[in-house]
C-alpha positions in Angstrom: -45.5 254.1 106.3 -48.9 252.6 105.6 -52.4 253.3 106.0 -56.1 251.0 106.7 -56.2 251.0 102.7 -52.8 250.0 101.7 -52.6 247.2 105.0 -56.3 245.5 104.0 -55.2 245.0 100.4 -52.0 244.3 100.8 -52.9 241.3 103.4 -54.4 239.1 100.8 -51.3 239.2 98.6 -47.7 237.8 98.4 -45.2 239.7 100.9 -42.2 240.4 99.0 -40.8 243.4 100.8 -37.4 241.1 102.6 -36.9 240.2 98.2 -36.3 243.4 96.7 -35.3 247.4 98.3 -39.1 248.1 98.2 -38.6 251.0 100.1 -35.5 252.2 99.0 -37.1 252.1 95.5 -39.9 254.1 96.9 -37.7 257.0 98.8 -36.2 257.3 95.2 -38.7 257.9 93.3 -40.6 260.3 96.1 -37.3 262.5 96.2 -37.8 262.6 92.1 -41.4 263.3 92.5 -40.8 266.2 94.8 -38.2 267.9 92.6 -38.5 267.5 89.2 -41.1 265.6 87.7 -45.2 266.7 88.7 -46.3 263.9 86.0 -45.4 260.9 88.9 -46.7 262.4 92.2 -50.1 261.2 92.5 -48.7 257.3 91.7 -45.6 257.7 93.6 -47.5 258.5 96.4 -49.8 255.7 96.1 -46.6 253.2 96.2 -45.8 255.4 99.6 -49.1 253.9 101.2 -47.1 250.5 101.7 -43.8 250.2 102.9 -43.6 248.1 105.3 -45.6 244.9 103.7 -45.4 245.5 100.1 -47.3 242.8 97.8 -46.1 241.3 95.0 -48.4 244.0 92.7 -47.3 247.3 94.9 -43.8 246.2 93.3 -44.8 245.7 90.1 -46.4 249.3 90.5 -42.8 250.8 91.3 -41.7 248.8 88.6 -43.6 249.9 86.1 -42.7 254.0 87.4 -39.5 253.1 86.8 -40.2 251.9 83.2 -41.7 255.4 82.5 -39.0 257.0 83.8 -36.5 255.0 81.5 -39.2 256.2 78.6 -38.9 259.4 79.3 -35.4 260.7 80.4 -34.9 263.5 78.3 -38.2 265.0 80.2 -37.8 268.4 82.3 -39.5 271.4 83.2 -39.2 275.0 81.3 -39.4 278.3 81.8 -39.9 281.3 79.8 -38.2 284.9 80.7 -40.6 287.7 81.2 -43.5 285.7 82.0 -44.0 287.0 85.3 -47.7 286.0 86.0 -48.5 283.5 89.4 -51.3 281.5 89.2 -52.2 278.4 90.9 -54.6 275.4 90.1 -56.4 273.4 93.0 -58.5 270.5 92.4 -60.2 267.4 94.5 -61.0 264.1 94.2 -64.1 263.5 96.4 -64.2 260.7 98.3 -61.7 259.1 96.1 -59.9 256.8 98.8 -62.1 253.6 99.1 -61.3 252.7 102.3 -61.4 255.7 104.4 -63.7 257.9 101.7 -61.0 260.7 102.2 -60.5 263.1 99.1 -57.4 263.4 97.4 -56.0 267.4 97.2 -53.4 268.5 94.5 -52.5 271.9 94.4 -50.0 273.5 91.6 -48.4 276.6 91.1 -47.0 278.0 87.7 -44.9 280.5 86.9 -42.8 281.9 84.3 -44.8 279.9 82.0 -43.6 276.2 84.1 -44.6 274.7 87.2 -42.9 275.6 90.6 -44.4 273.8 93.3 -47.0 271.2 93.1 -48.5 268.9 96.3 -50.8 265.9 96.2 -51.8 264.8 99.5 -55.3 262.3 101.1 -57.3 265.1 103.2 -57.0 264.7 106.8 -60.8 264.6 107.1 -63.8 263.0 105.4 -65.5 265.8 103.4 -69.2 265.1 103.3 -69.6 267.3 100.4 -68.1 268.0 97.3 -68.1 271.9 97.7 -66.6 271.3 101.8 -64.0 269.0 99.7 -63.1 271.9 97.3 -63.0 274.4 100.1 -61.0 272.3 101.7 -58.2 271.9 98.8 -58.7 275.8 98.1 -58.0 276.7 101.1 -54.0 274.8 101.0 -53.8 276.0 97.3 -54.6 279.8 99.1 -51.8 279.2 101.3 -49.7 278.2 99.1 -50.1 281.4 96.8 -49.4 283.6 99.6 -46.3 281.6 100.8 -45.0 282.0 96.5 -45.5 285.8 96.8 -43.3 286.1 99.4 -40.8 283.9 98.6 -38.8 286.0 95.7 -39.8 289.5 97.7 -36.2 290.0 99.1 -34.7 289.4 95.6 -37.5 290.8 93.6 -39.0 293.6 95.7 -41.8 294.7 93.5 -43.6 291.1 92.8 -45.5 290.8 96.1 -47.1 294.5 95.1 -47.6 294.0 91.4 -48.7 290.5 91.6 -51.6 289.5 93.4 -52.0 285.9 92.2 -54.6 283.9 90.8 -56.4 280.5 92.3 -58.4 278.7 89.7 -61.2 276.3 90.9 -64.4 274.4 90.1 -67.5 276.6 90.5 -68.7 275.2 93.7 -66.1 276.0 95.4 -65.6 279.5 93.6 -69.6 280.7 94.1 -68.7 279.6 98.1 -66.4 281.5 98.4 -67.0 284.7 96.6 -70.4 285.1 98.2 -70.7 285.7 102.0 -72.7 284.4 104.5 -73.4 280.5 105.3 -75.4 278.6 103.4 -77.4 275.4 105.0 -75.0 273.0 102.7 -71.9 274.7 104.2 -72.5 275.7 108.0 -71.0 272.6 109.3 -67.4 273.0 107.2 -64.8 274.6 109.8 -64.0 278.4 109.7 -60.1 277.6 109.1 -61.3 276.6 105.8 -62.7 279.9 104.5 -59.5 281.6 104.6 -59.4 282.1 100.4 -62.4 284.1 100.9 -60.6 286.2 103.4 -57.6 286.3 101.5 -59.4 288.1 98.8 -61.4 290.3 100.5 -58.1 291.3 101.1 -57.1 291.8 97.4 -54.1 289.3 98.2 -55.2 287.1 95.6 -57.9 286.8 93.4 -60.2 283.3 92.6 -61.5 282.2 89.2 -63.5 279.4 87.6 -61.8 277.1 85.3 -63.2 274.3 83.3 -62.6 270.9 84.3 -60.7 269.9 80.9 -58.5 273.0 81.6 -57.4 272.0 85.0 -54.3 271.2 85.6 -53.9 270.0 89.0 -56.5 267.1 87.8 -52.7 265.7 87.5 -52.8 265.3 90.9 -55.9 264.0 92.1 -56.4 260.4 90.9 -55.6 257.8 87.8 -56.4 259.5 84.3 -56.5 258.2 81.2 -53.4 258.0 78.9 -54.0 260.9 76.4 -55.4 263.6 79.0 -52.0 262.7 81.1 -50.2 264.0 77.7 -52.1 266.8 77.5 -51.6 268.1 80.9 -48.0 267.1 80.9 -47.6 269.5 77.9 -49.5 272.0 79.7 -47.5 272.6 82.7 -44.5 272.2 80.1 -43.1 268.8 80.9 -40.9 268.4 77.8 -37.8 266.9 76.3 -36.7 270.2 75.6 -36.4 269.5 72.0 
């Protein structure tokens, strides 16, 4: 798999993908990513944009996730008993991808005090504002929420009633969609995307404002620097377990 981005930089490098099990070392660190460890998602995915012509620096970039995985073995995700609250962080990168000027979603779900599902993933349109790009990414994250309340109803029959869920987003995107109507800035984003908004008209989940250095899906939205990644890591409970 590759995209315009990954195939335009990788053209002017070195092809060393018939040298070293590129893609193997790729489909292993995606399955990681995708079970157990939030903290790699955004750069595994990255190293997922060329498979098929990898450069000499696109393996040095799985390389080096393989370092930090070395570094940090002992890492897992906790839970804590009797925290029952669902809340779920959605966040955007406008315009992040250089080549195509697509946004970057990433969406994550805690629970129980630790993260249960997390998704980071280029949007499949170009978002010519910030607020369409935010609707966009709270829309999936609204989704999301409603697909986690259902999920443990046959086993725990009360949640879905008792808990109606929580999305947290910037405030463009949470002043959009808590007030009706369609504003000049917004009339061309598609209907599909207001479905939060209908979602809690419906009391089915509620929306809230939460400061950028308190998001958390900012983990998975684009390259941040090294002592905000610790932060957030220990935020959604990525620990040794020490």
């Amino acid at each position: 798999m590759s995209t315009l981005a990954s195939r335009e930089e990788s053209d002017n490098h070195k092809d060393v993908g018939g040298k070293v099990p590129h893609r193997e070392a790729v489909g292993s660190l995606m399955h990681l990513a995708a079970a157990t460890r939030p903290d790699i998602v955004f750069a595994v995915n990255k190293t997922a944009w060329v498979m098929d012509r990898p450069a000499e620096k696109d393996g040095n970039n799985v390389k080096r996730l393989f370092r930090y995985l070395r570094s940090t073995s002992n890492y897992g995700l906790r839970y804590t008993r009797g925290s029952g609250e669902l809340k779920l962080f959605s966040d955007v990168d406008f315009a992040g991808d250089k080549v195509t000027r697509r946004s970057t979603t990433g969406v994550m779900a805690i629970f129980a005090d630790g993260v249960v599902s997390w998704t980071s993933l280029l949007q499949k349109t170009t978002a010519l504002l910030t607020t369409e790009a935010e609707i966009i990414a709270a829309s999936k994250g609204a989704k999301e929420l409603v697909w986690l309340k259902h999920l443990p109803s046959e086993l725990l029959s009360k949640f879905a009633r008792k808990n109606t869920g929580t999305v947290h987003r910037q405030r463009q995107c949470h002043q959009t969609n808590q007030e009706p109507g369609v504003s000049q800035k917004s009339r061309h984003i598609e209907v599909r995307h207001f479905y939060v908004r209908e979602r809690c008209l419906n009391e089915d989940m509620g929306i809230e404002h939460v400061d950028g250095r308190k998001q958390l899906a900012d983990l998975l939205t684009k390259p941040i620097e090294h002592a905000r990644f610790e932060v957030l890591c220990r935020e959604i409970v990525i620990s040794s377990g020490e």
